[in-house]
KELO-920002 format. One record per residue: residue in three letters; residue number from 1; x, z, y of N, C-alpha, C in turn. Coordinates in nm, 2 decimals. Layout:
R   aa    i     n.x     n.z     n.y    ca.x    ca.z    ca.y     c.x     c.z     c.y
R  ALA  NUM       X       Z       Y       X       Z       Y       X       Z       Y
...
//
This chain:
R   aa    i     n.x     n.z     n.y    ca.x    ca.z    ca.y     c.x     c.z     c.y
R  UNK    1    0.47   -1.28   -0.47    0.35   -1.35   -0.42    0.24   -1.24   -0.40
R  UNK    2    0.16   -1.25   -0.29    0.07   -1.11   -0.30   -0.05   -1.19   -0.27
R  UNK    3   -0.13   -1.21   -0.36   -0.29   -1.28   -0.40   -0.38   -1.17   -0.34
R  UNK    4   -0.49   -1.20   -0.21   -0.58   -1.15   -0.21   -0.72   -1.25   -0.24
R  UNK    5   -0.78   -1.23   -0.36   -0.88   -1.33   -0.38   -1.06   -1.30   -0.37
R  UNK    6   -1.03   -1.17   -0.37   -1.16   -1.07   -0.33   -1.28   -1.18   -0.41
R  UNK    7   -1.34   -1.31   -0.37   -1.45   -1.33   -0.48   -1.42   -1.47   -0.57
R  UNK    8   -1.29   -1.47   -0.58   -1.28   -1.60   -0.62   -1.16   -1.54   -0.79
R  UNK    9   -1.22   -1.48   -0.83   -1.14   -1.41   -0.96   -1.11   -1.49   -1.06
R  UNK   10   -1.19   -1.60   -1.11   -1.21   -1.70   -1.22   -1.09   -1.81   -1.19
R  UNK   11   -1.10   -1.88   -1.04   -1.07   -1.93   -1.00   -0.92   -1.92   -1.00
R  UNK   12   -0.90   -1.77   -0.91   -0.72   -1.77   -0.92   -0.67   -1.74   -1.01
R  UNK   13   -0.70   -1.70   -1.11   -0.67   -1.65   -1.24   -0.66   -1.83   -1.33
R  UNK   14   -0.75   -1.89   -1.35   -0.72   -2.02   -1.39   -0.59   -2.09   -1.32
R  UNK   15   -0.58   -2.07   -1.21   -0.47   -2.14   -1.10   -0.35   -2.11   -1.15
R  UNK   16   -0.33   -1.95   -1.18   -0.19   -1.87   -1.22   -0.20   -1.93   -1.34
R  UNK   17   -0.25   -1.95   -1.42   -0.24   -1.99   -1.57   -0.15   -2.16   -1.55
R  UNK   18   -0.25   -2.20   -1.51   -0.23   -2.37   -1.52   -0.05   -2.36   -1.42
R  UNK   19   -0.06   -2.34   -1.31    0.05   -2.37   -1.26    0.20   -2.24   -1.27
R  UNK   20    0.17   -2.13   -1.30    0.26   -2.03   -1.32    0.23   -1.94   -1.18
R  UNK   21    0.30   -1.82   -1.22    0.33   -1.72   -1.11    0.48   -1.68   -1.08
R  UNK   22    0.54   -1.64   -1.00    0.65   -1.59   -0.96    0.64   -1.41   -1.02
R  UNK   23    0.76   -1.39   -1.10    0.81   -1.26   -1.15    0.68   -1.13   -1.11
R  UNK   24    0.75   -1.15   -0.91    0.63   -1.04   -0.87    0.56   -1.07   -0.77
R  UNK   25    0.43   -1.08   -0.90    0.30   -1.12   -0.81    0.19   -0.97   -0.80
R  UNK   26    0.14   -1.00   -0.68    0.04   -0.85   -0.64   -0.06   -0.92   -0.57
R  UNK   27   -0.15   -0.86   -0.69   -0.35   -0.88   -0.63   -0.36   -0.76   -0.52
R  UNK   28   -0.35   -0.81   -0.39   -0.34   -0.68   -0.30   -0.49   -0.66   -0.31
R  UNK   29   -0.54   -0.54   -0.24   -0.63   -0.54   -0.24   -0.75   -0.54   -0.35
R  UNK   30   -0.67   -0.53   -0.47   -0.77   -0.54   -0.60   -0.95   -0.56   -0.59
R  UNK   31   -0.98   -0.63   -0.69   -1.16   -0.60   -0.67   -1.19   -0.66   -0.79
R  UNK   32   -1.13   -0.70   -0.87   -1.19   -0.71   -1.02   -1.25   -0.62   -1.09
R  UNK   33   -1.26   -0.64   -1.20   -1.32   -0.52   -1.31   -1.19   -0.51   -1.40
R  UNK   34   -1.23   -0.47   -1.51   -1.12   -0.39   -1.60   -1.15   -0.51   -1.71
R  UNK   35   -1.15   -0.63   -1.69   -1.14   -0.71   -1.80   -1.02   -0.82   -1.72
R  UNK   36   -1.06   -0.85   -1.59   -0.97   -0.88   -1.51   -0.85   -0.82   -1.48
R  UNK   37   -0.84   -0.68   -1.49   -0.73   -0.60   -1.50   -0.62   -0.60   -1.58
R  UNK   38   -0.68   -0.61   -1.72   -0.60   -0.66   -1.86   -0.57   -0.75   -1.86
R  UNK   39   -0.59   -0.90   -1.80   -0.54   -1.00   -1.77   -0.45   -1.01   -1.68
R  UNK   40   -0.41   -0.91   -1.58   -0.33   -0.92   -1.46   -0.20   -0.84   -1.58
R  UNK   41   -0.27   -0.74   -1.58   -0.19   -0.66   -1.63   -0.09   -0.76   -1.76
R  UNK   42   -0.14   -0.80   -1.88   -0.08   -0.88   -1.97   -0.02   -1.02   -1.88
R  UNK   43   -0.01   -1.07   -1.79    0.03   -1.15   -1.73    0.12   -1.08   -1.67
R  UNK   44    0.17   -0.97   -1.63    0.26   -0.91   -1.56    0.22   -0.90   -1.42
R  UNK   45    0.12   -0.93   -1.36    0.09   -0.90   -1.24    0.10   -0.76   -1.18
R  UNK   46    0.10   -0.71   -1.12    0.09   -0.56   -1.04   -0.07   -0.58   -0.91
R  UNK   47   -0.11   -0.44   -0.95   -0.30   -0.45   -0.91   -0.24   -0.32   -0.82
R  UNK   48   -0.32   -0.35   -0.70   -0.27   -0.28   -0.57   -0.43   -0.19   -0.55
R  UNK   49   -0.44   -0.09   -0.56   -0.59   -0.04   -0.51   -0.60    0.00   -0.36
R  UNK   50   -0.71   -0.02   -0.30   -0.72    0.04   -0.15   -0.86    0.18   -0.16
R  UNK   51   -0.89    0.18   -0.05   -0.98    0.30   -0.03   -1.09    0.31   -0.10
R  UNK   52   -1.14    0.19   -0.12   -1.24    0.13   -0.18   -1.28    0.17   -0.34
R  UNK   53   -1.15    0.23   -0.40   -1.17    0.30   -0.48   -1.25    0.40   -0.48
R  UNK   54   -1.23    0.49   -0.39   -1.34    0.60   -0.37   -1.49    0.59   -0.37
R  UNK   55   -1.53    0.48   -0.33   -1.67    0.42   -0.29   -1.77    0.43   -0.39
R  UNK   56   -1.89    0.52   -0.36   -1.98    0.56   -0.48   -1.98    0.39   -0.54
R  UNK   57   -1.95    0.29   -0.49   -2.05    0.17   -0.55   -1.96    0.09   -0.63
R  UNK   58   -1.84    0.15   -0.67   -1.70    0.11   -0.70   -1.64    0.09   -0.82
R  UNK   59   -1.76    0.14   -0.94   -1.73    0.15   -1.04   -1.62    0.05   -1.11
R  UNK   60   -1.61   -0.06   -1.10   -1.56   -0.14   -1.13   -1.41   -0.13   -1.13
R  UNK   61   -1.39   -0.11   -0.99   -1.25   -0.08   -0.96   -1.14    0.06   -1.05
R  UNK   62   -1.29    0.17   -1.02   -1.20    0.27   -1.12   -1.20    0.23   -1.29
R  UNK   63   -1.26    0.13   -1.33   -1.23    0.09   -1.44   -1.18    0.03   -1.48
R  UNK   64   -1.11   -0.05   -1.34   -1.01   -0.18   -1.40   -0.92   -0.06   -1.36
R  UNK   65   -0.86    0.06   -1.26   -0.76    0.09   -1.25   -0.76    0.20   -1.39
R  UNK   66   -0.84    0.20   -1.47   -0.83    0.33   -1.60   -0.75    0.24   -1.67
R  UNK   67   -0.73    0.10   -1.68   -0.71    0.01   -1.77   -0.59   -0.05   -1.76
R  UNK   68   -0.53    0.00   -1.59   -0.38   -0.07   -1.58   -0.27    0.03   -1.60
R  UNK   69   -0.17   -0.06   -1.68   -0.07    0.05   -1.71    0.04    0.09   -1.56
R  UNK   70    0.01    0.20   -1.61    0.10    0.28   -1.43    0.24    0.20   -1.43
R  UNK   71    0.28    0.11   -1.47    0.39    0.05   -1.40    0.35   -0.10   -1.34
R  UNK   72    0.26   -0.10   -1.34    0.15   -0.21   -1.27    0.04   -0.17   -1.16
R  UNK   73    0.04   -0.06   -1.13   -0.07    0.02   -1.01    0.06    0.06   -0.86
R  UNK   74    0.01   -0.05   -0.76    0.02   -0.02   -0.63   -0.09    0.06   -0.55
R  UNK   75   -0.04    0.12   -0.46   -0.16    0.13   -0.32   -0.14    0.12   -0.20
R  UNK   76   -0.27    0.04   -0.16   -0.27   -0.03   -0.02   -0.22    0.07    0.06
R  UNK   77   -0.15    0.01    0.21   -0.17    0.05    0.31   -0.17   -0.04    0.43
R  UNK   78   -0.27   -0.14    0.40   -0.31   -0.25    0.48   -0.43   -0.29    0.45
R  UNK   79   -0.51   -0.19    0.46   -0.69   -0.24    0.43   -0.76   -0.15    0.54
R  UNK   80   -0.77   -0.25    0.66   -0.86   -0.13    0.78   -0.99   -0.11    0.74
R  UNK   81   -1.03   -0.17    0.67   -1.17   -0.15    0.69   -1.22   -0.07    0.49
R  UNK   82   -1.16   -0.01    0.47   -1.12    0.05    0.33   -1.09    0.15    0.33
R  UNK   83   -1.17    0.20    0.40   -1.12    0.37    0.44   -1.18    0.46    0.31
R  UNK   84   -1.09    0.55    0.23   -1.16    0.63    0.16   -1.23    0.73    0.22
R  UNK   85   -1.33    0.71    0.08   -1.42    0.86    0.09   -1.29    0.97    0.14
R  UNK   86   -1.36    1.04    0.21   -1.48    1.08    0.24   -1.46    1.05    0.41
R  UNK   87   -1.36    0.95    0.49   -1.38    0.92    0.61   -1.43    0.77    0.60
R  UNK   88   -1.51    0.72    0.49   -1.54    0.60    0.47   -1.63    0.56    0.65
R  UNK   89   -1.61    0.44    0.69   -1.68    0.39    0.82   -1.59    0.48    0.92
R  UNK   90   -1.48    0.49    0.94   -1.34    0.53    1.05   -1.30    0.38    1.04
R  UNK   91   -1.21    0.35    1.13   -1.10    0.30    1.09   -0.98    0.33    1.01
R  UNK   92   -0.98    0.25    0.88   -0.81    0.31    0.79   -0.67    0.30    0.86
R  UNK   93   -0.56    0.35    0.78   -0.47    0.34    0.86   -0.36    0.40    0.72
R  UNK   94   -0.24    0.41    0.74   -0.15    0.40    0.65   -0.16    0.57    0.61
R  UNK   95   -0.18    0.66    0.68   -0.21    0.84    0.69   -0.28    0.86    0.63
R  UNK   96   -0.36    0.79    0.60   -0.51    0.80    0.46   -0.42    0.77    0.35
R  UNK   97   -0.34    0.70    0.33   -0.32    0.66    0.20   -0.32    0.81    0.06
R  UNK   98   -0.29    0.89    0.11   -0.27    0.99    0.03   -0.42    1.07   -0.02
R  UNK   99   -0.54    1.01    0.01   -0.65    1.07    0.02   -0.68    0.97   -0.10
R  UNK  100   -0.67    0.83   -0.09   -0.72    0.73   -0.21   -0.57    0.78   -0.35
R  UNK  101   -0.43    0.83   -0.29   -0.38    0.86   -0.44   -0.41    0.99   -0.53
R  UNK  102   -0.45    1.09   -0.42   -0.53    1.19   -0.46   -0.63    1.16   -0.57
R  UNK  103   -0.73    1.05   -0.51   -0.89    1.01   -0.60   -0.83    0.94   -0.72
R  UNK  104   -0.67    0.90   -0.72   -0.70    0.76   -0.79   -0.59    0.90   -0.93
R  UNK  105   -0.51    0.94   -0.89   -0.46    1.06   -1.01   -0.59    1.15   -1.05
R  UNK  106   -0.66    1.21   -0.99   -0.78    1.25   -1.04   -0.83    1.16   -1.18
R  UNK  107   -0.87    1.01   -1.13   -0.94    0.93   -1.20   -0.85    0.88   -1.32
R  UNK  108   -0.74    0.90   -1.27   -0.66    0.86   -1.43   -0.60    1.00   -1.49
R  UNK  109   -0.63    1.08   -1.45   -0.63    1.24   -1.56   -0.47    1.28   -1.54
R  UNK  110   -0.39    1.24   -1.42   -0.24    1.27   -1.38   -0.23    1.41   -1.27
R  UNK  111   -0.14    1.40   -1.31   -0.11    1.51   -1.18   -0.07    1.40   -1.05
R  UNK  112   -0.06    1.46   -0.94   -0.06    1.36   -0.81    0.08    1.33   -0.78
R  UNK  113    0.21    1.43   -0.81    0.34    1.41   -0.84    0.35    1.29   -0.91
R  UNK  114    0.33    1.30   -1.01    0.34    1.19   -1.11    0.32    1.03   -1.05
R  UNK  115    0.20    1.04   -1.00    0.15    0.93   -0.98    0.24    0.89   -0.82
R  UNK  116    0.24    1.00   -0.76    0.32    0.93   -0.66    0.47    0.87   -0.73
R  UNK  117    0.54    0.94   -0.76    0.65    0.90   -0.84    0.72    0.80   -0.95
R  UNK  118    0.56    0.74   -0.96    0.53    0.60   -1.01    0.50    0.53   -0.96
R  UNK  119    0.42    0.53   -0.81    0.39    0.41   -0.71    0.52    0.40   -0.63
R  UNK  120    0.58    0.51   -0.66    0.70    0.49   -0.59    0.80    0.40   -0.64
R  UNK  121    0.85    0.38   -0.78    0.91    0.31   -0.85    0.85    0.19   -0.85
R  UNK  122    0.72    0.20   -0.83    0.70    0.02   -0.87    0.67   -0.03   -0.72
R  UNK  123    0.72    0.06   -0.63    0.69   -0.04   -0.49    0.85   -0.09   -0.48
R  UNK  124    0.92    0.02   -0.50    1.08   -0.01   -0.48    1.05   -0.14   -0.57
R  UNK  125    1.03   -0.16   -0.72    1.07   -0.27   -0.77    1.00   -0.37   -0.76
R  UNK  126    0.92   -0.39   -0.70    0.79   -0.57   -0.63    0.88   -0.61   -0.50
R  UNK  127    0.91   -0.45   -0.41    0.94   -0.48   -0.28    1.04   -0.45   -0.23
R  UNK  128    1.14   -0.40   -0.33    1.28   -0.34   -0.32    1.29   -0.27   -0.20
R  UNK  129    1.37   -0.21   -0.11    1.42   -0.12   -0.01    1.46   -0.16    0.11
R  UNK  130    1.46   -0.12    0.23    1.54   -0.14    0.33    1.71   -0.17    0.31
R  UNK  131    1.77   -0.11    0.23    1.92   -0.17    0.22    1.91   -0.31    0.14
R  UNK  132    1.83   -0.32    0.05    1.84   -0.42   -0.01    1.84   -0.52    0.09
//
């Protein structure tokens, strides 16, 4: 299931509780804080970051993503208007994505290897593969 709830956080988070979630669920598009993050995260959710991470005004975001364990961190490539710094106000597009995992290994103290080689495993396993 892939939840975009952008300002309704209390809300869908009560919703998954009361009625359940399916195995693999993704907050695309993340926008909580890092108290919200621990709760996706301990619920087994998977938290998807977009460009918007970059964003001087974004604090939030890099502190919910300091907070999720790397086998729960996706990244978008379906947020047009989420263009990372530093082409923020372009149009996004899937060819950026490597500019937001750049900012987002920086922000969790990784090498960029690493972290690609872990978004890679956990996209294979939410969204499995073309043969599959």
């Amino acid at each position: 299931m892939q939840i975009h709830d952008r300002d309704a956080h209390d809300a869908v988070l009560e919703t998954l509780t009361r009625v359940g979630a399916p195995d693999r669920t993704v907050f695309h598009c993340f926008s909580g804080d890092d108290a919200m993050a621990r709760i996706c995260a301990d619920a087994g959710y998977h938290l998807s970051f977009a460009g918007n991470v970059t964003f001087k005004n974004a604090q939030n975001l890099r502190d919910a993503l300091k907070v999720t364990p790397l086998d729960r961190i996706l990244v978008e490539t379906d947020a047009p208007f989420l263009t990372p710094v530093p082409l923020r106000g372009r149009p996004n597009a899937p060819y950026l994505v490597p500019i937001t995992v750049r900012f987002m290994a920086a922000e969790l103290g990784i090498d960029v290897d690493e972290l690609c080689a872990q978004l890679a495993d956990n996209t294979l396993r939410v969204y499995g593969s073309f043969a599959d």
